[in-house]
Backbone as numpy.savetxt, mean C-alpha at the origin, in Angstrom:
# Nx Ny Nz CAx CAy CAz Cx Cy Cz
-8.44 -6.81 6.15 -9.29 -5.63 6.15 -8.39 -4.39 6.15
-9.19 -3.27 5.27 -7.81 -2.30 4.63 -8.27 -1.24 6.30
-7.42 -0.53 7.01 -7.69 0.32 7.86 -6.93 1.60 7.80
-7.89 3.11 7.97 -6.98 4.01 7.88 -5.54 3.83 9.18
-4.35 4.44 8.51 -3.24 4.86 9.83 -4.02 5.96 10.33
-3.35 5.30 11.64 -3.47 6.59 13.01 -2.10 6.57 13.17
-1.96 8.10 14.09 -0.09 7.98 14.36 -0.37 7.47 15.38
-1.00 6.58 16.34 -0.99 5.46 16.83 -0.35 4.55 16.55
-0.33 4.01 14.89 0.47 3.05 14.46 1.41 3.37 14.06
1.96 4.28 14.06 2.99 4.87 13.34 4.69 4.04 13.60
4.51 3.30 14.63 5.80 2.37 14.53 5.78 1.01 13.83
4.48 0.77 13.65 4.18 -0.54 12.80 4.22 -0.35 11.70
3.79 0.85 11.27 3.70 1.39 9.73 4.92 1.73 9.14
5.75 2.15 10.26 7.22 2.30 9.49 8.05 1.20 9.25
7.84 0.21 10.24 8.41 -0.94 10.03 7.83 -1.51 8.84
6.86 -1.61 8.45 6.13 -2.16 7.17 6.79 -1.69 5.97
6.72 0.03 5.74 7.43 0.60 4.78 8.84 0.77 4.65
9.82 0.32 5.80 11.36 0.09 5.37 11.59 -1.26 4.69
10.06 -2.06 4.10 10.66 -3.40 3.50 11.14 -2.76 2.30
9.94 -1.42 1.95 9.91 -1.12 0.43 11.56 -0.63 0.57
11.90 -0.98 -1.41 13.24 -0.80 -1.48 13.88 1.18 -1.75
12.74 1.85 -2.17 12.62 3.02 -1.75 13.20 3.72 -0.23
12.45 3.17 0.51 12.28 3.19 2.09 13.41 2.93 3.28
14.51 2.60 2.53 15.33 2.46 3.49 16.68 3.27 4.19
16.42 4.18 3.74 17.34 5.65 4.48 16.33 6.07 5.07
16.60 6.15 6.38 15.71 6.48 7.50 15.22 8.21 7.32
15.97 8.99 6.50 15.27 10.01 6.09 14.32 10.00 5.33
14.63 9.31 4.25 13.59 9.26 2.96 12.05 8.37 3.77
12.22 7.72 4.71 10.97 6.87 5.39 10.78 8.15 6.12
11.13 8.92 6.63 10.66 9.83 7.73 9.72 10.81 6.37
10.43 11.23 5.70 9.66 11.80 4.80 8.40 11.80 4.01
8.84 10.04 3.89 7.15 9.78 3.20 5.96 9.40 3.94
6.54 9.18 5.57 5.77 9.71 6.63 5.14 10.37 6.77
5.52 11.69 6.86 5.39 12.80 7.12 4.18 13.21 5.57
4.33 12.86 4.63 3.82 13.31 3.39 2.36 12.80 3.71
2.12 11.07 4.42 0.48 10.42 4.32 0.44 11.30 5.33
0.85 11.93 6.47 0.32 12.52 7.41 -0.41 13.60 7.42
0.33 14.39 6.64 0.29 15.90 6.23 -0.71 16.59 4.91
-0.03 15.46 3.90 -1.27 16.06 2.60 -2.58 14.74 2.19
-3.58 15.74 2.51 -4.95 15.30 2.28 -5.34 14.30 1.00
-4.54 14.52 -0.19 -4.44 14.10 -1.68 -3.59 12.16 -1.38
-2.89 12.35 0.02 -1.72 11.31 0.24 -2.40 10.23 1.07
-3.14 9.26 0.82 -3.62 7.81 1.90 -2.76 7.04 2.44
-2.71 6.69 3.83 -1.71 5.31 4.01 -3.10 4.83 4.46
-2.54 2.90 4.66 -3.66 2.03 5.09 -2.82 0.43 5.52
-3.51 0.32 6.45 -2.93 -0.69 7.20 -3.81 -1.96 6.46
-3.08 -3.38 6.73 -3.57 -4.25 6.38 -3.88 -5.08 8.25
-5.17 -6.12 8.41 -5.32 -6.13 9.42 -6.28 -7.46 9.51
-5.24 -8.23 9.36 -6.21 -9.36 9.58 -6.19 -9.92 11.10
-5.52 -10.79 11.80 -5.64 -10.79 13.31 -4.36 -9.64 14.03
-3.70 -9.58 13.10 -2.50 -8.60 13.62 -2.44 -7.62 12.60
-1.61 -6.91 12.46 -1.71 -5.46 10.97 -0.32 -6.11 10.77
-0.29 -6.52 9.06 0.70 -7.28 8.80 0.79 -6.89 7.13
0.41 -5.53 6.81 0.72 -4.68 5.67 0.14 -3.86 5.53
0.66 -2.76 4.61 0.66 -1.36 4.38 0.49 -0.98 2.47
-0.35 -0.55 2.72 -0.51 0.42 1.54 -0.70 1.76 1.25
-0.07 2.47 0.75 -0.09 4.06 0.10 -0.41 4.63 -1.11
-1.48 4.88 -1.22 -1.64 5.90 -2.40 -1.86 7.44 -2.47
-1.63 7.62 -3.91 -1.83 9.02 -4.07 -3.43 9.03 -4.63
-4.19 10.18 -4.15 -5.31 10.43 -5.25 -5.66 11.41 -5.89
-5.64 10.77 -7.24 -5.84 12.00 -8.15 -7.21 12.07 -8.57
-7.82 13.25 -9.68 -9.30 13.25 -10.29 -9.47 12.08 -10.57
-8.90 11.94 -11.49 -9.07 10.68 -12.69 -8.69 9.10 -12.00
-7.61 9.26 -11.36 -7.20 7.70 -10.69 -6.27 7.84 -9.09
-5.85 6.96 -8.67 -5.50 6.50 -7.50 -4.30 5.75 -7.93
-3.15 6.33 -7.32 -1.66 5.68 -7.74 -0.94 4.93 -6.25
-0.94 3.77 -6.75 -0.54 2.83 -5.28 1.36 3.42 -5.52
1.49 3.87 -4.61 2.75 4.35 -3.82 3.76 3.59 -3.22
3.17 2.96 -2.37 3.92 2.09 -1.30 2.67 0.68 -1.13
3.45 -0.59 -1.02 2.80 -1.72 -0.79 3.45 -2.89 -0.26
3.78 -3.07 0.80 4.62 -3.70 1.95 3.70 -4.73 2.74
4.14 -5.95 3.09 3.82 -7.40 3.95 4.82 -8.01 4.71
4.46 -7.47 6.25 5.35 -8.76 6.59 6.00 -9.82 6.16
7.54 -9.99 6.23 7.93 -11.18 5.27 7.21 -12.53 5.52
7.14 -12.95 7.30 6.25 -13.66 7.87 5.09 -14.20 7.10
4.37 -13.44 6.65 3.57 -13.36 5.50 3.14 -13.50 4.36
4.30 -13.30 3.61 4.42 -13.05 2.24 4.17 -14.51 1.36
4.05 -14.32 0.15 3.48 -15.74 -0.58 1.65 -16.50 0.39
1.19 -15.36 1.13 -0.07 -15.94 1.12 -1.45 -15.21 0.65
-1.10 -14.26 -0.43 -1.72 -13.86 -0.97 -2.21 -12.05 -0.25
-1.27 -12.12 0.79 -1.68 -10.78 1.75 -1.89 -9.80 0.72
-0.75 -8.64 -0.16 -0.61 -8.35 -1.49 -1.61 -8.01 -2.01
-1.91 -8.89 -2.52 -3.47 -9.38 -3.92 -4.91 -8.84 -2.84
-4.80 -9.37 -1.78 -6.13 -9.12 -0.95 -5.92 -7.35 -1.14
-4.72 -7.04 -0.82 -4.29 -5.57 -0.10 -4.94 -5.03 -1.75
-4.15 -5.40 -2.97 -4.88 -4.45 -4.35 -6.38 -4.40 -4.00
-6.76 -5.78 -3.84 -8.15 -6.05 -4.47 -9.23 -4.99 -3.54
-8.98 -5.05 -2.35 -9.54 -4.08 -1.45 -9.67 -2.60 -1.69
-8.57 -2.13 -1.79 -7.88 -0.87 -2.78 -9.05 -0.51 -3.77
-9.13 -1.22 -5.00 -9.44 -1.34 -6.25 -11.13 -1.25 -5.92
-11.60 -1.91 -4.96 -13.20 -1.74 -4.34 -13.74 -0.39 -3.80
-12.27 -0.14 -2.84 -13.01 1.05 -1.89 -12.51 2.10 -3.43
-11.84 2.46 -4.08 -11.85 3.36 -4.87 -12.19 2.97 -6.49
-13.69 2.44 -6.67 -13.89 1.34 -7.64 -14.16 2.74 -8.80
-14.49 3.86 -8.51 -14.92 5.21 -9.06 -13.73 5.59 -10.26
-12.32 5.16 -9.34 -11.38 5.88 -10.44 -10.48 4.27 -10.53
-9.49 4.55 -11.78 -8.68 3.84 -12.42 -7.62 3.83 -11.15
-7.03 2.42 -11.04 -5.84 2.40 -9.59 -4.41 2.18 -10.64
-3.70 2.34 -10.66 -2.35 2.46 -11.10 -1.50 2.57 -10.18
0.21 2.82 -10.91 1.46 2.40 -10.02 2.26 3.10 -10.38
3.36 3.19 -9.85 4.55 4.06 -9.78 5.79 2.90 -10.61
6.89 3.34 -10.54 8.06 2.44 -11.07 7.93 1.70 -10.82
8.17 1.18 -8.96 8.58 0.82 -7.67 7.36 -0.41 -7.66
6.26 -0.01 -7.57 5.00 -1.04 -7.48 4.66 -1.38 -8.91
5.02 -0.85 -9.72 4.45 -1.88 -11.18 4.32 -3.12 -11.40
5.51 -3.56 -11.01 5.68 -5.09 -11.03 4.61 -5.70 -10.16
4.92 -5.53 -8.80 3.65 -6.41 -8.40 2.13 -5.75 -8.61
1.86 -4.95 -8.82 0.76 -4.27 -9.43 0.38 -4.89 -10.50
1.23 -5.65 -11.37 0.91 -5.90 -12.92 0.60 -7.43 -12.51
1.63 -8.39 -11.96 1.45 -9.62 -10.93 -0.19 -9.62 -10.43
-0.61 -8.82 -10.05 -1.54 -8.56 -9.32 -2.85 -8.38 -10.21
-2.65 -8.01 -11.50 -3.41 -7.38 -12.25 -3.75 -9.01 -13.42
-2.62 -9.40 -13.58 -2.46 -10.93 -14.56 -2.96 -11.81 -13.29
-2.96 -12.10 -12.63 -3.96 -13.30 -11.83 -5.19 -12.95 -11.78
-5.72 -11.64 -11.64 -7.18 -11.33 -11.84 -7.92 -11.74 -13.08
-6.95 -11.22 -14.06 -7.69 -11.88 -15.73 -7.45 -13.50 -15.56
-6.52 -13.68 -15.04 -6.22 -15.48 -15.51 -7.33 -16.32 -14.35
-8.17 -15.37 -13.54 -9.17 -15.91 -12.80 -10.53 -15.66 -13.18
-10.50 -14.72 -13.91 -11.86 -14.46 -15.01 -12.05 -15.46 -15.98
């Protein structure tokens, strides 16, 4: 279940986003911190199934919604956490087109080819 951040979570959330390969100069994470915090246009969102065990970030624009940041516990990973995290995404903002940055394309596109190959 996708949940807004509170700076409540704000130590779980950073730990989530130093997996991304972006994210790992503790400035550049303080920064893009500071950016979901600050501008209204900027979403973070926790992933939260019995524990919060990923993170997603987008930007939103008129036209579409650009996934930013998209991080899973390694603990985690290979059980589809990811795919749940788009697919949720892609619902609550079903209005506009969801897209990706450099950084998330790949699994964005991963993400995008199992949906058709399940249609």
């Amino acid at each position: 279940m996708l949940i807004r951040y509170k700076k409540s979570f704000e130590k779980i959330a950073m730990g989530l986003m130093s997996f991304m390969p972006t994210e790992k100069e503790i400035k550049q994470l303080q920064q893009s911190m500071k950016q979901y915090e600050e501008e209204p246009n900027f979403q973070l969102f926790l992933w939260k199934e019995e524990d919060i065990i990923g993170l997603a970030g987008v930007e939103i624009e008129e036209e579409c919604v650009t996934l930013r940041h998209i991080s899973v516990n390694p603990s985690h990973r290979n059980e589809g956490v990811g795919h749940r995290i788009v697919s949720a995404l892609k619902e609550m903002y079903n209005e506009k087109e969801l897209g990706s940055t450099s950084y998330t394309e790949g699994f964005f596109q991963k993400c995008n080819d199992n949906e058709t190959a399940a249609d």
